[in-house]
Every structure is written in C-alpha cells, then in structure tokens.
C-alpha positions as CSV (number, residue, x, y, z in Angstrom):
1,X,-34.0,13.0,57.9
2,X,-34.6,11.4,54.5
3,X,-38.0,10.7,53.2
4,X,-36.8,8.0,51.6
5,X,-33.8,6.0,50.7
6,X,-33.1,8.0,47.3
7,X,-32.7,11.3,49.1
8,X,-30.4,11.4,51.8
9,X,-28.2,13.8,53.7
10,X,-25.5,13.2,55.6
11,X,-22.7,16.0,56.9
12,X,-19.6,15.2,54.7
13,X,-16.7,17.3,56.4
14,X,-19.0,19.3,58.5
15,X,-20.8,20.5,55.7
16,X,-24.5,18.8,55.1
17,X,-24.8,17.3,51.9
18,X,-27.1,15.6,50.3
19,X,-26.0,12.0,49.1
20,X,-24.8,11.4,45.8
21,X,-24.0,8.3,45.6
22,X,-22.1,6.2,48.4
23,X,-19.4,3.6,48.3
24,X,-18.1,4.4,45.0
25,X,-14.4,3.8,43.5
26,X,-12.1,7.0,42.8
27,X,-13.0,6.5,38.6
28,X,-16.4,7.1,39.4
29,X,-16.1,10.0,41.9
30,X,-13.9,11.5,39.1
31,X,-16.5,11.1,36.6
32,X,-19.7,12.4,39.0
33,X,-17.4,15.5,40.0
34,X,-17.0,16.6,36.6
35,X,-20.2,16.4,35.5
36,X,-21.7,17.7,38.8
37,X,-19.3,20.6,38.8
38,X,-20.3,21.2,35.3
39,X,-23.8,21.4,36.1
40,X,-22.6,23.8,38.7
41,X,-23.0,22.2,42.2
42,X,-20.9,22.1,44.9
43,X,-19.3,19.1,45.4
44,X,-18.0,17.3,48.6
45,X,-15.9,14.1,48.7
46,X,-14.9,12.1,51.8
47,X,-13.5,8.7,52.0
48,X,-15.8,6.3,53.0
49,X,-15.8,4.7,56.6
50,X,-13.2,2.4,57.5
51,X,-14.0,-1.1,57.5
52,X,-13.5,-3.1,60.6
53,X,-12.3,-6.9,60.5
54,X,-12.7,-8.8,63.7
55,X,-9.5,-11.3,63.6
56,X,-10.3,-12.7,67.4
57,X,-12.3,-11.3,70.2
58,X,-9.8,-9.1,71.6
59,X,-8.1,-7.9,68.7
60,X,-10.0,-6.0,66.1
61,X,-8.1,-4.8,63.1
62,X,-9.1,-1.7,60.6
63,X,-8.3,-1.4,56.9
64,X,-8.5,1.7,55.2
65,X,-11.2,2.7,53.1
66,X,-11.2,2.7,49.3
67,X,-14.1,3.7,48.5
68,X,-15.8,7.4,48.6
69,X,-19.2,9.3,49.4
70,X,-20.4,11.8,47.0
71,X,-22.4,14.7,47.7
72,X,-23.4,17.7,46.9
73,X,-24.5,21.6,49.0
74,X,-27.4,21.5,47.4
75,X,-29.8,19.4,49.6
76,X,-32.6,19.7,47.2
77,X,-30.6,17.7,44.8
78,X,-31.8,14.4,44.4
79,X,-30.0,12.2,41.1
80,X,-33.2,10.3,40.2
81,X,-35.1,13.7,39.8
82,X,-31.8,14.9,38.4
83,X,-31.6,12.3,35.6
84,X,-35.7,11.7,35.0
85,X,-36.4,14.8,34.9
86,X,-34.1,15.8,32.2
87,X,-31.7,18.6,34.5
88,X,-28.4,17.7,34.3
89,X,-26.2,18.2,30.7
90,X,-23.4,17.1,29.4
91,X,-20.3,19.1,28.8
92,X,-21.3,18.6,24.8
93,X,-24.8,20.1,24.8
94,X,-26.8,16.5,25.4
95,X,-29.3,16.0,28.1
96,X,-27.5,13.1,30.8
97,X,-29.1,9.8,30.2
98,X,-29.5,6.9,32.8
99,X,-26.8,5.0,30.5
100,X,-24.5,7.9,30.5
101,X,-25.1,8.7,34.5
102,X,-24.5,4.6,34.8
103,X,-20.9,4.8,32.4
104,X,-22.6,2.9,30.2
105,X,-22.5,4.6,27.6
106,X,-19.6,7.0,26.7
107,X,-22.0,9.5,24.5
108,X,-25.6,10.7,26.4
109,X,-28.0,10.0,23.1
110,X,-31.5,12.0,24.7
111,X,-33.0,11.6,21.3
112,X,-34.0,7.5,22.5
113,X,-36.6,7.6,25.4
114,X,-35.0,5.6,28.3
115,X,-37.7,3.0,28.1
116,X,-36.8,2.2,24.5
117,X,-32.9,1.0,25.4
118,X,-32.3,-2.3,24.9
C-alpha cells in the first residue's frame, strides 16, 4: 500500500510495479520508456482500463482504452525523488529537469535551479 499518493504500486502484467505515471498518451509512454530504460529500469506498460459508458440501464457499452500506465520493477522508484533529487540523466550527459520530465522543454538545462524558471 502506498504511503501516499506520489508512490504507488500496482501489479502491471502480474509483475508489481511501482507507478510511473498513469493515464498517459502513447507520445508520452514513448518518451518516459526511453529515458527510464536509459537510466536503466525495468519498464512495464499496460493499457489503461477500459472505460465504461452507460447508454441505458440495461445496456452498458465499453470503449477501448487509449491511454497507458507506466511503471517500473523497481518499487523504490518514486519520480518526485527521481527528478528533485537530481537521479535520473539524460541520454546527453544533463541532469533531467522538471521541464524536461514535463516535455517542456526539449534540452534539460540543470545549470537554472528549478525555482528560478519562469
């Protein structure tokens, strides 16, 4: 069970992960696989659960899922520690910023202290 809502585990094709991130478009899982598999983790991606529509009360109606769960084998991984605490690099030498981890930026620049992005 999590201790809070930042570190959670879940079993993601029988394998217990803990939580990446959840809900997130295949773009994004593409860009947190390659930069967790850089940083040499495990990762494990399942589709998300399938969303249910209720069209009447007898007839309920499922649409697939296109969205995904990330995670990862390690469970003491934990992407605010991760990213804070200055663990993860990028495949260019740089230290992974909040910017960079959000895809807000294309480049990590670690020389500006987080707090001093505008």
């Amino acid at each position: 069970m999590a201790i809070n809502k930042n570190h959670e585990f879940e079993d993601l094709d029988s394998i217990k992960c803990a939580i990446v991130e959840k809900n997130v478009s295949s773009e994004r899982v593409a860009f947190l696989k390659d930069l967790l598999k850089f940083n040499k983790y495990e990762v494990v991606v399942v589709a998300s659960a399938v969303a249910k529509v209720e069209l009447s009360e007898e007839a309920v109606t499922t649409t697939p899922a296109s969205t995904f769960t990330v995670g990862v084998t390690d469970l003491s991984f934990n992407a605010i520690n991760a990213i804070f605490g200055r663990l993860l690099h990028t495949p260019d030498g740089h230290i992974v910023t909040l910017s960079y981890w959000q895809q807000k930026e294309t480049i990590s620049d670690d020389s500006v202290p987080y707090f001093d992005h505008k």
